[in-house]
C-alpha positions as CSV (number, residue, x, y, z in Angstrom):
1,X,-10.7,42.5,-0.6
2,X,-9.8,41.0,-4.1
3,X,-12.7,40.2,-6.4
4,X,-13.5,36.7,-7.5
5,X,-13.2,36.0,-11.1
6,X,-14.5,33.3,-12.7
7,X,-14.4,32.5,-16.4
8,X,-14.3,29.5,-18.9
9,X,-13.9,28.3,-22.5
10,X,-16.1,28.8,-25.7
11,X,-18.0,25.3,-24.6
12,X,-18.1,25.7,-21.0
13,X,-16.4,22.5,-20.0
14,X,-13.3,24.1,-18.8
15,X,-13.9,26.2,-15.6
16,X,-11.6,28.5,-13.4
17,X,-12.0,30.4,-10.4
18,X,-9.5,33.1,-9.3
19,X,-9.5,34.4,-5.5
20,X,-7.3,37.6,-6.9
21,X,-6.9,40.4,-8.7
22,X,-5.0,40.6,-11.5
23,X,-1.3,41.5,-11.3
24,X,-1.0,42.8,-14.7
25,X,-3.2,43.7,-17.8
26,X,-1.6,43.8,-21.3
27,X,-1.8,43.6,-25.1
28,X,0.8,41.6,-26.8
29,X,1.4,42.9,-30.1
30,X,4.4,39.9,-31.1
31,X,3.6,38.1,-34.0
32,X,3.2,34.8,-32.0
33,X,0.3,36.0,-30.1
34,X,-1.3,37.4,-33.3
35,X,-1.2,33.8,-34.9
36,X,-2.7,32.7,-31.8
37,X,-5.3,35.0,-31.1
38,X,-6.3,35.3,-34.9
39,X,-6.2,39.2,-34.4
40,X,-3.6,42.1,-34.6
41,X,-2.6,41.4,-30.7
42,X,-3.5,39.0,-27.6
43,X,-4.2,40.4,-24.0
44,X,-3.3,38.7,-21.5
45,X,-4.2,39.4,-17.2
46,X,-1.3,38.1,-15.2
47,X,-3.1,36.5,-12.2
48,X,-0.9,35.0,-8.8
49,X,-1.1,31.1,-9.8
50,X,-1.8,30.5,-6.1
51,X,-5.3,32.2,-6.5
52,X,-6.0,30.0,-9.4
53,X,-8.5,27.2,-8.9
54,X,-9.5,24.8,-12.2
55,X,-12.9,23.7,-12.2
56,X,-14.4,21.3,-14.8
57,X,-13.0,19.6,-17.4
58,X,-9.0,19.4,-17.3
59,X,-7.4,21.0,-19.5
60,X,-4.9,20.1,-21.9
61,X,-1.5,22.0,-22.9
62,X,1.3,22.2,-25.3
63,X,5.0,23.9,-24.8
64,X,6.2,26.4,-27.4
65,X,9.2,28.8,-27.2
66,X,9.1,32.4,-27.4
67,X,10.5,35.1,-26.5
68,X,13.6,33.9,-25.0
69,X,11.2,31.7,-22.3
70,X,9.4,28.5,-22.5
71,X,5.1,28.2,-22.2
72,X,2.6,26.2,-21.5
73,X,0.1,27.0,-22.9
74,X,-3.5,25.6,-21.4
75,X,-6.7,24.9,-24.1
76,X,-9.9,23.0,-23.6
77,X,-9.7,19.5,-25.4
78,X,-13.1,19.5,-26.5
79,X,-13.6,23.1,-28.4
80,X,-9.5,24.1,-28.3
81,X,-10.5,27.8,-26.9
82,X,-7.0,28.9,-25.1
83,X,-7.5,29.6,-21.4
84,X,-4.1,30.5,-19.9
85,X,-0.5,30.2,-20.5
86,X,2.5,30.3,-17.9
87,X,6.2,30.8,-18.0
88,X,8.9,28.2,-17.1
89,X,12.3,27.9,-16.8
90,X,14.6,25.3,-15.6
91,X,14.3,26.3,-12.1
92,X,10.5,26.1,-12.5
93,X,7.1,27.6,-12.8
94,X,6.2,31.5,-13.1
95,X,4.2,32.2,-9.8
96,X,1.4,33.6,-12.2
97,X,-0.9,32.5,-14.6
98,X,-1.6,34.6,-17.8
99,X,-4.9,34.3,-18.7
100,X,-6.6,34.8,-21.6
101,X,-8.8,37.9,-20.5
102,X,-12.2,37.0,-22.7
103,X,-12.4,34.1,-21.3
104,X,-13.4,35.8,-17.8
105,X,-17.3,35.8,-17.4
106,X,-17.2,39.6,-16.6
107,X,-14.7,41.7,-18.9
108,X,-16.3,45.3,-18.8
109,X,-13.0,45.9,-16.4
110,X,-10.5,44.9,-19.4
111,X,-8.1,47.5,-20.2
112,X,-4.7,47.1,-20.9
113,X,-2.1,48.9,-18.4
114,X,0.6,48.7,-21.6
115,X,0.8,47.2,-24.9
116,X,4.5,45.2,-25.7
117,X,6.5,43.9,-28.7
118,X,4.8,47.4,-30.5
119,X,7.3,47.1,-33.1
120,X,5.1,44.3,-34.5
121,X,1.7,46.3,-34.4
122,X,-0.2,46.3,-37.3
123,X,-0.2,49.5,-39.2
124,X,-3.5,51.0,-38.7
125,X,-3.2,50.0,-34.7
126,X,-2.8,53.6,-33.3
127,X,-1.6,54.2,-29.9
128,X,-2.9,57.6,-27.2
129,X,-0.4,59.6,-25.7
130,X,-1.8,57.9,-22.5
131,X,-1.0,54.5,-23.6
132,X,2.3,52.6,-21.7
133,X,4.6,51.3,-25.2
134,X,7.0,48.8,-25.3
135,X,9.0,48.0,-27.9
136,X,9.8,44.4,-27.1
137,X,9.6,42.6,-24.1
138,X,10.2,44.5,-21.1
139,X,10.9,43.3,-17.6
140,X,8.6,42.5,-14.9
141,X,9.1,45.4,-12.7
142,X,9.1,48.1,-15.7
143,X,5.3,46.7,-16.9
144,X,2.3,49.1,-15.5
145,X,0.5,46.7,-12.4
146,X,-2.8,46.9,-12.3
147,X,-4.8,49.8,-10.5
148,X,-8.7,48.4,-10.4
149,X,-11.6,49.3,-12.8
């Protein structure tokens, strides 16, 4: 039976719940995600949108391109802490969510299962001979899924 996650932003106003695990786990080393994240990479946990219940305060979201793909991407309007963002197309939504894993209540889980766009790590970032590296982006079905804590 999946675990329930629950998590929220930095002032507690946005709220989720998610009946699921996660589908994926990964660091995103691009150099969009480390503008957003302020760091040298972003993680992201690729939850099934269906699982995903908001709770509190709505919040808001902006599109930006990337990566060949459109995003929403999902912040609390009160203290601007990203949640989640989520694919789209044309044709429509991604049936996931990628959330922003600190913002879970419980991380002690967090691990990546790979780490992509490597080609933009930072210099001192070293990777173990254990670690799944992409290059770039690679498709759904060639990125790790997640195997539990």
């Amino acid at each position: 039976m999946a675990k329930i996650h629950t998590g929220g932003c930095q002032c507690g106003a946005v709220r989720y719940e998610i009946r699921a695990d996660p589908i994926m786990v990964y660091a995103c080393h691009c150099s969009i995600c480390q503008r957003q994240s302020g760091s040298a990479f972003a993680m992201a946990a690729a939850f099934p949108g269906a699982a995903f219940t908001m709770l509190g305060t709505p919040p808001a979201h902006f599109i930006r391109q990337g990566h060949g793909r459109k995003f929403r991407c999902y912040f609390c309007p009160q203290c601007g802490s990203r949640i989640y963002h989520q694919w789209f197309t044309e044709d429509g939504d991604t049936p996931f969510r990628n959330i922003k894993p600190g913002t879970l209540d419980d991380r002690s889980w967090l691990r990546p299962g790979c780490h992509v766009w490597t080609e933009n790590a930072q210099s001192w970032i070293r990777f173990s001979d254990d670690d799944v590296v992409f290059a770039q982006q690679p498709s759904l079905d060639q990125m790790p899924r997640f195997q539990g804590p």
